[in-house]
C-alpha positions, 0 to 999 in steps of 0.5 A: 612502021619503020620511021627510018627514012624520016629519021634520015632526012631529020639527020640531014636537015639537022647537019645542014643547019649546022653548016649554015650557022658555022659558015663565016664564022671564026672560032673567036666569033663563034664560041663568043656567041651564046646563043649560037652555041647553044643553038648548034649544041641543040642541033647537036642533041637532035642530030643525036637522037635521030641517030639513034632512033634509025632502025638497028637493021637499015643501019646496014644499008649505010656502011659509010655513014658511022 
């Protein structure tokens, strides 16, 4: 069963979160936040592993997306 569309959707939900934890932050407040960076670091690793579970032969459908 090719899981690649839920593998997709788990990467944009991922990103999206990123973006909701990064907005309004300076690069002081951020990196003094511990638990927030390990958060993003988290999301970072799950975004990754959705990546790499996508499907080598559907990769082809998304040229822009490296």
């Amino acid at each position: 069963m090719d899981r690649t569309p839920a593998h997709m959707a788990n990467m944009l939900r991922f990103t999206q979160e990123l973006r909701s934890l990064a907005k309004g932050h300076t690069l002081e407040s951020f990196t003094s936040n511990r638990v927030l960076c390990l958060a993003v670091e988290k999301l970072f690793i799950n975004l990754g592993e959705a990546a790499y579970r996508v499907d080598s032969k559907s990769v082809g459908q998304w040229p822009d997306i490296p």
